[in-house]
BAFI-3210 file (N, C-alpha, C; in Angstrom, 3 decimals, decimal comma, padded with zeros to 6 digits):
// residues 214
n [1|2|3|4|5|6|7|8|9|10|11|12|13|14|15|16|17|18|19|20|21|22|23|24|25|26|27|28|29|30|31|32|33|34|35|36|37|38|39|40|41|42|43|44|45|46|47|48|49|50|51|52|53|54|55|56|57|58|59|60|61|62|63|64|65|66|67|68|69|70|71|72|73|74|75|76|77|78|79|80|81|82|83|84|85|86|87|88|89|90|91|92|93|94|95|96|97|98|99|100|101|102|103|104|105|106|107|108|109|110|111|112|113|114|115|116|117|118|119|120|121|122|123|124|125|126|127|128|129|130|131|132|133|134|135|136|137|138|139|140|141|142|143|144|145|146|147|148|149|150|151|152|153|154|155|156|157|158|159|160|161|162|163|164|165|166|167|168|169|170|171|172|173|174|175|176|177|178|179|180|181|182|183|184|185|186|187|188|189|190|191|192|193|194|195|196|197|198|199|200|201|202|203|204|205|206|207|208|209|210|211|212|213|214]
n.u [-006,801|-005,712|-004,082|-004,909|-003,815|-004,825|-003,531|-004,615|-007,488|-010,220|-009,669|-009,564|-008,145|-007,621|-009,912|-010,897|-009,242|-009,862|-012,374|-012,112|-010,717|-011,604|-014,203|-013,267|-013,008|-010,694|-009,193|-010,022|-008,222|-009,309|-007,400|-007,806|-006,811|-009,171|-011,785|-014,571|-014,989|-014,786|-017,242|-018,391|-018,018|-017,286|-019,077|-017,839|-014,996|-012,581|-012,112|-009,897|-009,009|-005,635|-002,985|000,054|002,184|002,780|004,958|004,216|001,656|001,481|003,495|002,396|000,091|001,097|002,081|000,142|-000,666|-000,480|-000,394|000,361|-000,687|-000,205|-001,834|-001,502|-001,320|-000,981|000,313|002,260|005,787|007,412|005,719|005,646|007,742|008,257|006,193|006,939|009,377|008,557|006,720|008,243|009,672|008,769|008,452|010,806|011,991|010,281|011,038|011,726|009,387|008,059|005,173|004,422|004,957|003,013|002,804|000,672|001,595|002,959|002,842|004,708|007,308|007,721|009,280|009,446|008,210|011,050|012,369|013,046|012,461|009,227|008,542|011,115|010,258|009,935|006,799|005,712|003,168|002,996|001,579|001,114|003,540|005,159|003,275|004,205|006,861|007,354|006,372|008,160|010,242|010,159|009,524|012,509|013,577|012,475|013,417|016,106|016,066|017,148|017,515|016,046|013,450|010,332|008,583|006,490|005,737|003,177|002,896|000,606|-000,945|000,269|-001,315|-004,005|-006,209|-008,433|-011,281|-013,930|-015,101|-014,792|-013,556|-012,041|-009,506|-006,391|-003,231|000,305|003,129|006,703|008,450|007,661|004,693|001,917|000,524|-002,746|-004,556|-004,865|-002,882|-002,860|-001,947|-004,209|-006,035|-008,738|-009,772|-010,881|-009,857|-007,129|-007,394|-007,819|-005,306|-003,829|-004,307|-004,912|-001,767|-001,185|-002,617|-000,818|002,270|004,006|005,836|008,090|010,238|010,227|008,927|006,639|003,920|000,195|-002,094|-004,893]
n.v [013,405|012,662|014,053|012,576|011,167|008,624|007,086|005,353|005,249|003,909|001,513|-001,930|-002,514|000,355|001,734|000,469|001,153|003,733|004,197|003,338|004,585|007,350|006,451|005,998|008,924|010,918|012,715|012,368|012,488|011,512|009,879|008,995|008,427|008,254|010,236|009,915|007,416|008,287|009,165|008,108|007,854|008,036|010,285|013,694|013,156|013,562|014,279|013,907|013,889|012,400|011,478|009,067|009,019|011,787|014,398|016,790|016,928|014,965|016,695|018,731|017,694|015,834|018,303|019,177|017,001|014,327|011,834|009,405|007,228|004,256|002,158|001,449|-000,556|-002,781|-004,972|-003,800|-003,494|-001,422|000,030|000,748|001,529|003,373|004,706|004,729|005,966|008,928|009,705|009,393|011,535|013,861|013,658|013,640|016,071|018,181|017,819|017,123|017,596|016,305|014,064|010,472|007,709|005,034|001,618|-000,371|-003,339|-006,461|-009,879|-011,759|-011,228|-012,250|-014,885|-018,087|-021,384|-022,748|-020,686|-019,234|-016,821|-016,175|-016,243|-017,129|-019,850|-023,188|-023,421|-020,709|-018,756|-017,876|-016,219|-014,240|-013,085|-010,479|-008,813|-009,481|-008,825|-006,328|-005,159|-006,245|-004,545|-002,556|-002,830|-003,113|-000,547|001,108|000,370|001,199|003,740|005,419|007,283|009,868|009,826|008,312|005,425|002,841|-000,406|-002,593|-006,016|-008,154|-012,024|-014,257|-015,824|-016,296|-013,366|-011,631|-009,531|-009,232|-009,425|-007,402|-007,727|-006,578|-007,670|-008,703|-010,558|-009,606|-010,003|-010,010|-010,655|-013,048|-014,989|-014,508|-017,282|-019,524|-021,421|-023,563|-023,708|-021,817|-018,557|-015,830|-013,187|-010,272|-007,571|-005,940|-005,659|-006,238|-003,464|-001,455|-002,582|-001,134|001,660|001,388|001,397|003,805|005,435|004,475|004,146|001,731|000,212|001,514|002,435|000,053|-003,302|-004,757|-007,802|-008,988|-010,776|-013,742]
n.w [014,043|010,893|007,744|004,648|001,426|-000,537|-003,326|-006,101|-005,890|-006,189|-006,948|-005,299|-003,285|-003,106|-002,635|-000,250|001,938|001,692|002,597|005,087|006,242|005,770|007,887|010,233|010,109|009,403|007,520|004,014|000,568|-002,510|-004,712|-008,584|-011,844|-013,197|-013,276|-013,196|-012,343|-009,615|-008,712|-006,331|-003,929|-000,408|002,023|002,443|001,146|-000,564|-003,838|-006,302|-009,600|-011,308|-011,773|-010,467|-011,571|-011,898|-011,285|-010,960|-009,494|-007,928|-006,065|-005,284|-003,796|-001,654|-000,100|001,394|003,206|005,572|005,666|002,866|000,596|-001,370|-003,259|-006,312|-009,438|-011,614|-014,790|-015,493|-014,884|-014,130|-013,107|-010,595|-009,763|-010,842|-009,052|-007,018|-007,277|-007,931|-005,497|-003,651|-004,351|-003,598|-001,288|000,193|-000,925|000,496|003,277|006,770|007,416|005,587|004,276|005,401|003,398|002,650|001,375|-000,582|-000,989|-002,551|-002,049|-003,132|-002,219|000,115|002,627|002,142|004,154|003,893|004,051|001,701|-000,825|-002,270|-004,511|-005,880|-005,237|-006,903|-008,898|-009,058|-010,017|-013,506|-014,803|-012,795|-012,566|-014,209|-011,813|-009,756|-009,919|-010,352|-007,784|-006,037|-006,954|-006,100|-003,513|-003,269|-004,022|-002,050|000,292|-000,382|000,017|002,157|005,097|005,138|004,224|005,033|005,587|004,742|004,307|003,281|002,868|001,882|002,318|000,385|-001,476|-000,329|-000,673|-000,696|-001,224|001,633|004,808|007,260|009,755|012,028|013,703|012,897|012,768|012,738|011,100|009,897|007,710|006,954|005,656|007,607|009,528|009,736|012,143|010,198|008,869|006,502|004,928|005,235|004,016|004,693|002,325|003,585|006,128|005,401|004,812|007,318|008,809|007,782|008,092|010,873|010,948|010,125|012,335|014,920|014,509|013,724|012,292|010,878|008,351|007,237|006,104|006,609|007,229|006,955|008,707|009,735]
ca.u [-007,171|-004,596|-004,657|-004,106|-003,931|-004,895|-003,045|-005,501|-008,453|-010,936|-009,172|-010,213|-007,264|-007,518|-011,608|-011,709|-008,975|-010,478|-013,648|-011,827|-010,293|-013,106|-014,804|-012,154|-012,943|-009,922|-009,397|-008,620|-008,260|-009,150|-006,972|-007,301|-006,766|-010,687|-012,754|-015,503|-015,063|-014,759|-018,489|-019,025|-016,858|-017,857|-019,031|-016,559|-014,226|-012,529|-011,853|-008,826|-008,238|-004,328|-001,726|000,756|003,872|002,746|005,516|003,992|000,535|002,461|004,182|000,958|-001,085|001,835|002,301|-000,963|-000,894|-000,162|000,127|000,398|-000,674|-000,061|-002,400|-001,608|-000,729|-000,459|001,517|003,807|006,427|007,686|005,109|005,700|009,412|008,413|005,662|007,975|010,312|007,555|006,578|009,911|011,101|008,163|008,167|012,217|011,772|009,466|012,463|011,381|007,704|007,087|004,228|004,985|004,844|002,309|002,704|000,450|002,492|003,146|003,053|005,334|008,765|007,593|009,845|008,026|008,972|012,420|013,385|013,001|011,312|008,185|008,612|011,509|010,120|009,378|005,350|005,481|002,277|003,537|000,620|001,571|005,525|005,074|003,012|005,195|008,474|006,846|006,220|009,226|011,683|009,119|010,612|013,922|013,649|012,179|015,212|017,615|015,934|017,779|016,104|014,987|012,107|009,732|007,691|005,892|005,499|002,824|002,769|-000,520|-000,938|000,550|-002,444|-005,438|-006,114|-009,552|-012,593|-014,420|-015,667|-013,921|-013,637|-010,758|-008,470|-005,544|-002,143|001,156|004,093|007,716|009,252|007,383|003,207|001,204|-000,670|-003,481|-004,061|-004,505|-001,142|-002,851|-002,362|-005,229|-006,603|-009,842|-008,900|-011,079|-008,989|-005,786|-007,146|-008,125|-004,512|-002,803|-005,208|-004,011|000,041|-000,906|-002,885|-000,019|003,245|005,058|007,150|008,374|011,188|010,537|007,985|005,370|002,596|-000,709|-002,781|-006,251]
ca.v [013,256|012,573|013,995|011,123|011,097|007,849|007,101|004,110|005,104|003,363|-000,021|-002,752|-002,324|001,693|001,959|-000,122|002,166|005,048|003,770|002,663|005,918|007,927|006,165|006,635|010,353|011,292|014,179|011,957|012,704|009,986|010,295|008,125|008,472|008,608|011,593|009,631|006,253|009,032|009,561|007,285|007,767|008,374|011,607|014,170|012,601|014,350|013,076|014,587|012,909|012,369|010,008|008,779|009,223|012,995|014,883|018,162|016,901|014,711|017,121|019,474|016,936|016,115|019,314|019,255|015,274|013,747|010,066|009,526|005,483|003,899|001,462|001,178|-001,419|-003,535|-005,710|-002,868|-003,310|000,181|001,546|000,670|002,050|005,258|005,172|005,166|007,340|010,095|009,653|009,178|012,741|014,416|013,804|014,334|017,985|018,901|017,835|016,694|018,051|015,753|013,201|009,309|007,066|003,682|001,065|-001,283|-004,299|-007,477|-011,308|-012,844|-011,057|-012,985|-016,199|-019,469|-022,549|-022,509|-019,414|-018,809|-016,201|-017,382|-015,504|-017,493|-021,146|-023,908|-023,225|-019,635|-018,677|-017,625|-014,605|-013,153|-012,201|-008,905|-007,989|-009,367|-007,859|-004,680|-005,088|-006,431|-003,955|-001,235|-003,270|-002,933|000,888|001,543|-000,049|002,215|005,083|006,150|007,629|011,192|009,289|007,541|004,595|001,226|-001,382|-003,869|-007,461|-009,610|-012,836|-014,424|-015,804|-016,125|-011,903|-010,854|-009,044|-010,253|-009,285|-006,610|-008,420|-005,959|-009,001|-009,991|-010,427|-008,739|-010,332|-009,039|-011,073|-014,598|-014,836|-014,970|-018,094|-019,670|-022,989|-024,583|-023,406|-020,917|-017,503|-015,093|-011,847|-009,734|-006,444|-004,974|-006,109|-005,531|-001,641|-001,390|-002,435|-000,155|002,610|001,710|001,935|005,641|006,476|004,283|003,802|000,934|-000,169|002,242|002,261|-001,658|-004,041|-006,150|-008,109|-009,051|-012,182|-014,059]
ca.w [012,635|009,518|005,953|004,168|000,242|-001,279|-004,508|-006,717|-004,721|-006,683|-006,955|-004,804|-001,957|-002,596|-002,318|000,958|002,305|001,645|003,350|006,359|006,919|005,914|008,495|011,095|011,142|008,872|006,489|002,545|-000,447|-003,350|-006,703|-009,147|-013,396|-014,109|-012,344|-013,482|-011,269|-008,384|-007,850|-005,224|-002,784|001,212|002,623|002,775|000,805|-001,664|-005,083|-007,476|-010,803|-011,236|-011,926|-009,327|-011,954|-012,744|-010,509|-010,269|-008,793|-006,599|-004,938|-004,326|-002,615|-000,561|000,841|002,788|003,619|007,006|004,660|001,212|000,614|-002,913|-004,001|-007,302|-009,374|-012,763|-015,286|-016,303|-014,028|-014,029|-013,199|-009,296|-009,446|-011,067|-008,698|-005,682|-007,549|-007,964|-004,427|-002,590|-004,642|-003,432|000,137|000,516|-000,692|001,834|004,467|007,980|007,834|004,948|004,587|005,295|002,636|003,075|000,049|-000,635|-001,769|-002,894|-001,174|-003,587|-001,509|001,469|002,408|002,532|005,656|003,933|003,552|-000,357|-001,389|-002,492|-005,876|-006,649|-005,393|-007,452|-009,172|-008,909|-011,505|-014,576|-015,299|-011,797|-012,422|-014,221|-011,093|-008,538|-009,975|-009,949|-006,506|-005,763|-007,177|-005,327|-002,424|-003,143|-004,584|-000,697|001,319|-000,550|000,320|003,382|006,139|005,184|003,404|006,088|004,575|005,214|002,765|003,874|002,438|001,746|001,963|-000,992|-002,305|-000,264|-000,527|-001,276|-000,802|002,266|005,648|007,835|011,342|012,578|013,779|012,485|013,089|012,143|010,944|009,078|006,472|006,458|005,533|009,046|008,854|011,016|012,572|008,971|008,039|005,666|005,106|004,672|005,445|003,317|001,480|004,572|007,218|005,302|004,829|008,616|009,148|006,950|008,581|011,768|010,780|010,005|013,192|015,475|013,344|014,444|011,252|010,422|007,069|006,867|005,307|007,489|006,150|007,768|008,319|010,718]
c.u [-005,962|-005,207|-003,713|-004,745|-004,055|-004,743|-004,055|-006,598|-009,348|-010,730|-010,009|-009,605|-007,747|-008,728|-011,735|-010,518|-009,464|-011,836|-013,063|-011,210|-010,973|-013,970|-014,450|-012,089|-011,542|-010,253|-009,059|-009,477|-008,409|-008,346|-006,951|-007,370|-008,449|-011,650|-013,997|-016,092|-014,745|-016,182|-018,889|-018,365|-017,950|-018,163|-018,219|-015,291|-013,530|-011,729|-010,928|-008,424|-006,791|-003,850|-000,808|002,285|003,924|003,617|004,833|002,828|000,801|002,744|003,301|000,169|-000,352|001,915|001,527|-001,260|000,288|000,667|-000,061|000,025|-000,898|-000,586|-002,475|-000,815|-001,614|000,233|002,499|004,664|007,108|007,097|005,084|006,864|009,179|007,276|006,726|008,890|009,593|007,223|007,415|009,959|010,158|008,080|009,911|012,435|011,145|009,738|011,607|010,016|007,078|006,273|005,134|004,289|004,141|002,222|002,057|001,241|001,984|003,118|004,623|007,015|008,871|008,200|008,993|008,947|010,262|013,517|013,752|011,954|010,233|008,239|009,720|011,270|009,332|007,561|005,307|004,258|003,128|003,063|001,156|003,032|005,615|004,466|004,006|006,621|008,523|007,121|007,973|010,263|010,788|009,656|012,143|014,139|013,263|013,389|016,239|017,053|017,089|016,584|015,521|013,723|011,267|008,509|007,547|005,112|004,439|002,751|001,392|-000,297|-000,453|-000,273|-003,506|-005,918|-007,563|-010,387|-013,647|-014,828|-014,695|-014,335|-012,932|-010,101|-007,744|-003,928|-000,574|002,371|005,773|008,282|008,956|005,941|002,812|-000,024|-001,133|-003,179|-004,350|-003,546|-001,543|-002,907|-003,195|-005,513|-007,818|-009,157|-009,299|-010,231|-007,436|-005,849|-007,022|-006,192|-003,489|-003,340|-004,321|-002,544|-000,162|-001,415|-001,911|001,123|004,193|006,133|007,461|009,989|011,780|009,091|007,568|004,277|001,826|-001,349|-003,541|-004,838]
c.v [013,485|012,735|012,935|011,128|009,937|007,341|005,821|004,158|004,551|001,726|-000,705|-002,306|-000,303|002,239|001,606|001,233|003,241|005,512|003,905|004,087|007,548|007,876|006,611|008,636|011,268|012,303|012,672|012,605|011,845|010,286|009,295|009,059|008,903|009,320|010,747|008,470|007,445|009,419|008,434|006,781|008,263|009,439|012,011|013,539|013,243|014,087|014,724|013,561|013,165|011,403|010,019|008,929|011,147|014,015|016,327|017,729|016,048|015,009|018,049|018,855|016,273|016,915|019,385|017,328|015,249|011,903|009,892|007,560|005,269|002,379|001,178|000,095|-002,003|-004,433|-005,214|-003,014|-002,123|000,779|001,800|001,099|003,679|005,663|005,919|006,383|008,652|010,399|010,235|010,919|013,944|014,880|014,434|016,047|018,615|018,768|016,989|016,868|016,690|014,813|011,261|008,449|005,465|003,183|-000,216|-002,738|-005,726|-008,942|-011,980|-012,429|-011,587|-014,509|-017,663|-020,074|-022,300|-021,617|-018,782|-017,998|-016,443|-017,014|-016,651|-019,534|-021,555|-023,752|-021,754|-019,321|-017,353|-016,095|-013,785|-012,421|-011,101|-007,984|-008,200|-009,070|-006,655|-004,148|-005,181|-005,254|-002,373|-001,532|-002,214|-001,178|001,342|001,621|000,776|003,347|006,211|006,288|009,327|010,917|008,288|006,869|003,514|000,709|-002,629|-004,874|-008,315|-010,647|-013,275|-014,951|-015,546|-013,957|-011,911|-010,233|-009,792|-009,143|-008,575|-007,193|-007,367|-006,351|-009,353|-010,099|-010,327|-010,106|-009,453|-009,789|-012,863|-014,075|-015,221|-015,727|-018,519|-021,005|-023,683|-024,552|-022,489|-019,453|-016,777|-014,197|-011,285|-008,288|-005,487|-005,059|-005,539|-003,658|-001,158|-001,800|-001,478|001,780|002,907|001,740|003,553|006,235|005,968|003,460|002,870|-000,077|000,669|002,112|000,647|-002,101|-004,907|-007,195|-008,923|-010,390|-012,652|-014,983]
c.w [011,747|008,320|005,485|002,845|-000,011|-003,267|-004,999|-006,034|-005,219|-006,855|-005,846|-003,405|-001,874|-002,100|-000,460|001,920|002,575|002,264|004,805|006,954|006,801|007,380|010,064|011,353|010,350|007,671|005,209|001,298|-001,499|-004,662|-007,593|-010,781|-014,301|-013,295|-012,348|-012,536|-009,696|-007,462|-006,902|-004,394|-001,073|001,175|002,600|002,495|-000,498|-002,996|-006,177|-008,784|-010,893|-011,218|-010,723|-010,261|-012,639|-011,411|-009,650|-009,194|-007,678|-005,398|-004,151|-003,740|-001,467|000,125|001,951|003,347|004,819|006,423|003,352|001,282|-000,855|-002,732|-005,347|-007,759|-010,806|-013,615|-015,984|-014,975|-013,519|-013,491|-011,279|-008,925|-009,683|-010,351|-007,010|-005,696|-007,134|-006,436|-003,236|-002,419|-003,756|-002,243|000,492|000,346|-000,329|003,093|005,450|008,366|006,457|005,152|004,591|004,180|003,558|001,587|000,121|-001,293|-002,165|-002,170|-001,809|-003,010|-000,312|001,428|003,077|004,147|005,259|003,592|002,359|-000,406|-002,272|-004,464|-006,701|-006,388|-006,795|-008,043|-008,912|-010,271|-012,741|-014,934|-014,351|-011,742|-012,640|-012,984|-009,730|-008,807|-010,033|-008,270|-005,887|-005,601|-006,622|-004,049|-002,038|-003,399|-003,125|000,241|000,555|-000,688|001,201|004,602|005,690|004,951|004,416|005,346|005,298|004,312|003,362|002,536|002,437|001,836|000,636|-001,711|-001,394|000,375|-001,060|-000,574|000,066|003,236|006,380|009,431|012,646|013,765|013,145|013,333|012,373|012,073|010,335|007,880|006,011|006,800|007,422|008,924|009,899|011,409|011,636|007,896|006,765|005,857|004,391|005,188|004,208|003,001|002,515|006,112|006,843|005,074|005,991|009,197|008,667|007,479|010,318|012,071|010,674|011,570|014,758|014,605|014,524|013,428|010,018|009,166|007,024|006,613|006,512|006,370|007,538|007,698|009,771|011,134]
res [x|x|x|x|x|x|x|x|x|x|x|x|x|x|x|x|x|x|x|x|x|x|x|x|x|x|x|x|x|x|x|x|x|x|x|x|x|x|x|x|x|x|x|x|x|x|x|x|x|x|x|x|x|x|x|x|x|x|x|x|x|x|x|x|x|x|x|x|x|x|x|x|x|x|x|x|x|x|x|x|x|x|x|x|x|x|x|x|x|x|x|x|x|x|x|x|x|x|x|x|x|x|x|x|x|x|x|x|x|x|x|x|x|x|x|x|x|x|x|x|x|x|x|x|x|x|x|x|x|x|x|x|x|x|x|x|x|x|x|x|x|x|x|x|x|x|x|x|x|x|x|x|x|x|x|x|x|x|x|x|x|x|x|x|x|x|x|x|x|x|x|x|x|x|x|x|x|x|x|x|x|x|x|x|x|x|x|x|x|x|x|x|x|x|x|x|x|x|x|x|x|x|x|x|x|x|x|x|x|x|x|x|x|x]
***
């Protein structure tokens, strides 16, 4: 069993999480901004209101966490740098015992057939940039960590991502979408929690970015 803090636990990606490892038999914790969207969480689940850029509360729900996972997310772009920041500083000063970082991420840093990041091909949607440069530079703010800081960034599909049916099937990729036999990629938000569930209870990418897909 892993304590595992869930940062956005109410969101769409942080709810099914929090289910999936609930379910799994795990110690978590849910935090999100409104105490109020907290009542209806799993059994034994334990709900803290708190922000993900508030340092002090941060670093106390780290202390007792096995995984810290950040689900959060917006069209402030900042707010995924100073989430990492907040995160990162938290776990480094608790040395070699600290908790590992899991980030929910982004699709649009994933490179298409020719190798372009899909962010900067041709038709990229216009509304989505503030959230995928968030993401993005949450990316890049990860890779210059170093290593004291132990993290895993998964990747979605770049579009087809939603709420759907938890099959627990898919398959793993690292730096291009994992698509099926109609050349699309897809996965549901329960499938991508169930995989982000199992990176914490067998870690196999470890201080690098994957992304998931049927």
């Amino acid at each position: 069993m892993s304590r595992i803090v869930v940062f956005g636990a109410t969101g769409k990606g942080g709810a099914r999480v929090v289910a999936e490892a609930a379910a799994r038999g795990h110690e978590v914790t849910a935090v999100a901004r409104d105490r109020a969207r907290l009542n209806q969480l799993p059994e034994g689940v334990r709900p803290v209101a708190g922000d993900i850029t508030d340092a002090e509360a941060v670093a106390t729900l780290a202390k007792d966490a096995d995984a810290l996972v950040l689900t959060v997310g917006g069209p402030d772009a900042s707010l995924y740098t100073d989430a990492v920041a907040t995160v990162s500083a938290a776990v480094r000063a608790l040395g070699p015992a600290g908790p590992r970082i899991l980030h929910m991420g982004g699709g649009a840093s994933l490179l298409n057939e020719d190798g372009v990041r899909i962010f900067d091909a041709p038709g990229f949607p216009e509304e989505f940039k503030p959230y995928a440069i968030g993401q993005i530079q949450a990316l890049d703010a990860y890779l210059a960590l170093g290593d004291d800081v132990t993290w895993t960034y998964l990747s979605p599909p770049p579009v087809r991502f939603a709420p759907g049916e938890r099959t627990g099937h898919y398959r793993t990729g690292l730096d291009r979408p994992v698509t099926g036999d109609d050349g699309q990629a897809r996965i549901s938000y329960e499938d991508y929690a169930a995989a982000i569930v199992d990176e914490i209870e067998t870690p196999r990418h470890l201080n690098r970015r994957f992304t998931v897909g049927y």
